[in-house]
Residue, then its C-alpha position, 0 to 999 in steps of 0.5 A: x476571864x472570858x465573862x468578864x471580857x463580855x461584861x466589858x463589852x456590854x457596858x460599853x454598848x449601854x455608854x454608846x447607846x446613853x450617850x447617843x440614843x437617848x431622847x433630847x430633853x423637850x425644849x419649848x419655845x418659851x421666853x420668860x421675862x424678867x418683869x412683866x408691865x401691869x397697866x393699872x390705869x390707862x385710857x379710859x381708866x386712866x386718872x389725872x392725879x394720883x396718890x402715892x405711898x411707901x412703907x420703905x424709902x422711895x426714890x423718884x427718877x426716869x428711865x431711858x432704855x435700860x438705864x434709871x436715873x435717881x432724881x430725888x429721895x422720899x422718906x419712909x412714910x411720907x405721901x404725896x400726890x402726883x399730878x399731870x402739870x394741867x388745868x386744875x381748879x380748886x373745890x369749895x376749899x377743901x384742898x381737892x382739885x379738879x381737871x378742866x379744859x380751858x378751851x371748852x369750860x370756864x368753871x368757878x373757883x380757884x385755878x391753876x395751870x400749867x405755864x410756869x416761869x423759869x428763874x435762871x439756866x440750868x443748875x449744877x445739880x439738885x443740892x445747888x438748886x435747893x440753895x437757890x431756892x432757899x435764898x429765893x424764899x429768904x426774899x419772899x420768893x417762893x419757887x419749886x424744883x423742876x426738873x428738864x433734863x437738868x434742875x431747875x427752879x420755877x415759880x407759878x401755875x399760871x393758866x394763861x400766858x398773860x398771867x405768866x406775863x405780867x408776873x413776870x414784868x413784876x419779877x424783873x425789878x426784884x429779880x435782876x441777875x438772871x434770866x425769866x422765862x415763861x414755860x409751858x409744860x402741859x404736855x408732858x409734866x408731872x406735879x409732886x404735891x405734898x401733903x399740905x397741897x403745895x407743889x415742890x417740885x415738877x418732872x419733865x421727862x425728855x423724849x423717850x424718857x419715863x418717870x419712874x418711883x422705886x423703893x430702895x428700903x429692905x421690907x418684907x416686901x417693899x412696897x408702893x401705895x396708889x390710890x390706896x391700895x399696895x403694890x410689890x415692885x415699881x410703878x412708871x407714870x407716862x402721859x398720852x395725848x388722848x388720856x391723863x396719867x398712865x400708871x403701869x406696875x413693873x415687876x417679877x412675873x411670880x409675883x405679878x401671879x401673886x396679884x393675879x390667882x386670888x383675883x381671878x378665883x377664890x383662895x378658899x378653893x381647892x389647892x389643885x383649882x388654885x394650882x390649874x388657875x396659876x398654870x393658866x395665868x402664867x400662860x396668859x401673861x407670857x403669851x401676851x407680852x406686849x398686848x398693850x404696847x401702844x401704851x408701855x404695859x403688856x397686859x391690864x389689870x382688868x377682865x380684858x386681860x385678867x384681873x391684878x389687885x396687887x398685894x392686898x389681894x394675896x393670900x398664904x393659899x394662892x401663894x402656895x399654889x404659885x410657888x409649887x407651879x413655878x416656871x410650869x407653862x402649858x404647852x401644845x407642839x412644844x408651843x406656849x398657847x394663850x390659855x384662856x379661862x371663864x368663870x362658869x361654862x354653864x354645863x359646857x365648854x366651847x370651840x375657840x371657833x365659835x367664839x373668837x376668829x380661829x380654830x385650835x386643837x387644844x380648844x374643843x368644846x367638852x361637856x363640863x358637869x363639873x361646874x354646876x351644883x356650886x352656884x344656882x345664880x350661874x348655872x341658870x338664870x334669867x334676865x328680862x328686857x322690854x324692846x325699847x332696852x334692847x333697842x337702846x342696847x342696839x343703839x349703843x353698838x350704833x345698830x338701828x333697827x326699830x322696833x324689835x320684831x323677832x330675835x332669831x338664832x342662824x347657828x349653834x356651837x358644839x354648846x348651843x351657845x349663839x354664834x348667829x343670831x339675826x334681830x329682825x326690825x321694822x327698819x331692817x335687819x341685823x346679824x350679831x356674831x359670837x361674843x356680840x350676842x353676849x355683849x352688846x345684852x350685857x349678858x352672862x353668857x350666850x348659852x341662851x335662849x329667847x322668850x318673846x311674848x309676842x309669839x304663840x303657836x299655831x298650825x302650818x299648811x304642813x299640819x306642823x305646830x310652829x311658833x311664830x308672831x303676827x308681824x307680817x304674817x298671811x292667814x286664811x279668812x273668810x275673805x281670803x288669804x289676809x295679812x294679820x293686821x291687829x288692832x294697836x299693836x295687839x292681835x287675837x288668837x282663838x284656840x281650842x279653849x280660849x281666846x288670847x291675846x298678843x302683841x304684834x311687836x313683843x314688849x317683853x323679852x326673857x332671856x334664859x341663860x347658863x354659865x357666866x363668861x366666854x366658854x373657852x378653855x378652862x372653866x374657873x368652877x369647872x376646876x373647882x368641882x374636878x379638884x373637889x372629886x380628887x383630880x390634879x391640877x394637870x388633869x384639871x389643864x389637859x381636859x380644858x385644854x386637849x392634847x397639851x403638855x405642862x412643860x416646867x421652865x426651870x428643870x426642862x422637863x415636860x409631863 
């Protein structure tokens, strides 16, 4: 009696400390969206007509807010062109148009244009306004559908409002028991062409209203063809004043990944590679969220962001590796981090310091053997410049040096790649910082080295050998110290053996480089060869990333 008493108490005690004492399951600071915005084609990219497809039913309507309003059905099957309501021109008769601008080009052939001219007032809804059209076309009066916060019928793609004018005079003695107006919709409409060329109908969205195509059939998936290349989900169409026609993709974040993981890395590689990069390309797609909301996306679809091909791109592989990772995000103080990656550190990684603006704990330059023995053409490579190249380079970042005298590294990363490299030239000097060094050479990397054929070696007044060239350079002659002046452009230097020589300014640059990317975080290779020696996915993110935990979404754990 009395142990069972103890006994008793004893379970009490370890509800009371379960209850209690027990550590709070891990809660990072995570916001996982619904859809993720894919921007496929925007500013310079962007494409001022565009073909469309579906291998389900789609539907074509606009979206305010949260709300989607269907305007018009399209059949399984059947392709269109949409294009922004603009100044075309037609090409040798094939049927393709080219965009043009009116103010500054006057080319031959066939043109159209975005004044229209509008029969009557608003129509009830679409099934009047194709009755209308029908008894318009019975007279020998072709319209389209348009639709401006209600449906319409317009007629003409006029290029000029005296064109549109002196149709219009032409309509009024046929048309005479409703209004005819002329119509400009160049800034913000868009043209469904079908499939014999011919325009039926035109959008034009109300301000803060977006035109939207959706599919509504029930494939496996569902999908939307742009330019000739599929896509899950649904596509928004928008339109700038400073670009043509911005297409964003919209949909679920895993599938998004789907698009992604295979893009950025090969889906022949090992599963725990696979597994590392879907961590680090969900990191990357939540953290930035709104990266691109100037233009209504959140991240594109390139190396800006991380490279989106859609559907046709997926693989069974990368797939897996995606739906075993589902909700894992990586995480440093309970914080989601912008996990960035590169193809190939070229033997080691980098400080985020030395390559963007700030430091961070989780971005420390490590040594990295396993990403080399993979790719000769990335562990080591070589690219040759003359100096008008690199003048030309300069030139392209608005730098004007002159001619190139030297190029001189100021400091090194924990990698030795360049963080300071001052190009010296007969018309000044400049500094290169960080990621300028790679890419204003269109360079691999900036794990690099310069071969100038101008320099040579020679003995200081120290008794050290240096390596320096003959620009503006003092040496003892027999008539005193003299600055080397050279005969065109080239200098003699006498040593031990033999004579040799060099030009004062180099005409040939080597660049001898490792590695294939920024060299921050993850290398893609680097994953590849730790996986190939049987490490996990989650060694493969916590040795890219230092003191990081993987924190899972869904179960609310962390490990």
């Amino acid at each position: 009696m009395h142990f069972q008493k103890i006994k008793n108490v004893v379970v009490i005690v370890l509800v009371f400390i379960f209850l209690f004492f027990t550590p709070a399951i891990p809660k990072a600071e995570i916001v996982v969206p619904d859809n993720i915005r894919v921007g496929i084609l925007y500013e310079n990219t962007s494409k001022a007509f565009i073909d469309v497809a579906s291998n389900s039913e789609m539907v074509l309507g606009f979206v305010k807010g949260n709300d989607f309003s269907e305007l018009y059905k399209i059949e399984q099957g059947k392709k269109y062109t949409i294009r922004i309501d603009d100044y075309f021109v037609k090409l040798n008769g094939n049927g393709l148009y080219m965009k043009y601008n009116p103010n500054t080009e006057n080319p031959p052939g066939s043109k159209v244009g975005p004044l229209h001219i509008q029969i009557g007032d608003k129509l009830p809804n679409l099934d009047s306004a194709m009755e209308k059209q029908n008894n318009y076309r019975d007279i020998g009066i072709n319209t389209f559908l348009a639709y401006n916060d209600g449906w319409y019928l317009w007629t003409g793609l006029y290029v000029n409002n005296e064109e549109a004018q002196q149709t219009l005079d032409g309509l009024k003695s046929v048309i005479t028991d409703v209004n005819l107006s002329i119509v400009d919709d160049s800034n913000i409409g868009f043209q469904v062409v079908d499939e014999s060329g011919n325009v039926f109908m035109i959008l034009a969205p109300q301000r803060d209203e977006y035109f939207q195509l959706r599919t509504t059939g029930n494939k496996n998936p569902n999908l939307i063809n742009i330019n000739g290349r599929n896509y899950r989900g649904f596509f928004e169409l928008r339109r700038y004043k400073t670009s043509d026609m911005t297409v964003i993709n919209i949909l679920p974040l895993e599938e998004y990944l789907y698009g992604v993981v295979p893009s950025e890395m090969s889906p022949e590689w090992p599963m725990e590679a696979l597994k590392a990069q879907a961590l680090a390309a969900r990191n990357y797609a939540v953290a930035n969220i709104g990266k691109h909301g100037l233009y209504g996306f959140d991240v594109c679809a390139t190396t800006h962001c991380q490279v989106y091909l859609g559907y046709d791109k997926e693989d069974p592989r990368s797939n897996q590796a995606i739906n075993q990772t589902k909700g894992q995000f990586v995480t440093y103080n309970g914080k989601l981090i912008s996990t960035f990656f590169h193809a190939h550190s070229g033997g080691y990684t980098e400080n985020s310091e030395n390559v963007y603006v700030s430091p961070a704990p989780y971005y420390k330059g490590v040594p990295d053997p396993f990403s080399l023995g993979y790719n000769p053409s990335h562990d080591s490579w070589t690219v040759t410049y003359t100096n008008e190249d690199i003048q030309k380079k300069l030139k392209n970042k608005n730098i004007d040096v002159g001619t190139i005298v030297d190029l001189k590294p100021l400091s090194y990363g924990v990698s030795r790649r360049i963080i300071s490299l001052q190009v010296i030239g007969t018309k000044g000097d400049a500094v290169l910082q960080k990621e300028q060094v790679r890419t204003y050479f269109d360079l691999k990397s900036s794990l690099i080295k310069f071969d100038l054929n101008s320099k040579f070696f020679v003995l200081n007044g120290n008794n050290e050998i240096v390596q320096v060239s003959g620009y503006k350079k003092m040496a003892m002659t027999i008539a005193g110290i003299k600055e080397l002046q050279g005969y065109n452009n080239t200098l003699m230097v006498k040593g031990a053996n033999l004579t040799k020589e060099y030009p004062i300014y180099p005409t040939q640059i080597v660049i001898q480089g490792k590695g294939w990317g920024h060299g921050v975080g993850m290398s893609q290779y680097g994953a590849r060869g730790m996986a190939e020696k049987g490490y996990s996915y989650v060694d493969i993110i916590k040795y890219y990333f230092q003191g990081v935990k993987i924190y899972d979404y869904y179960r609310k754990t962390e490990f």
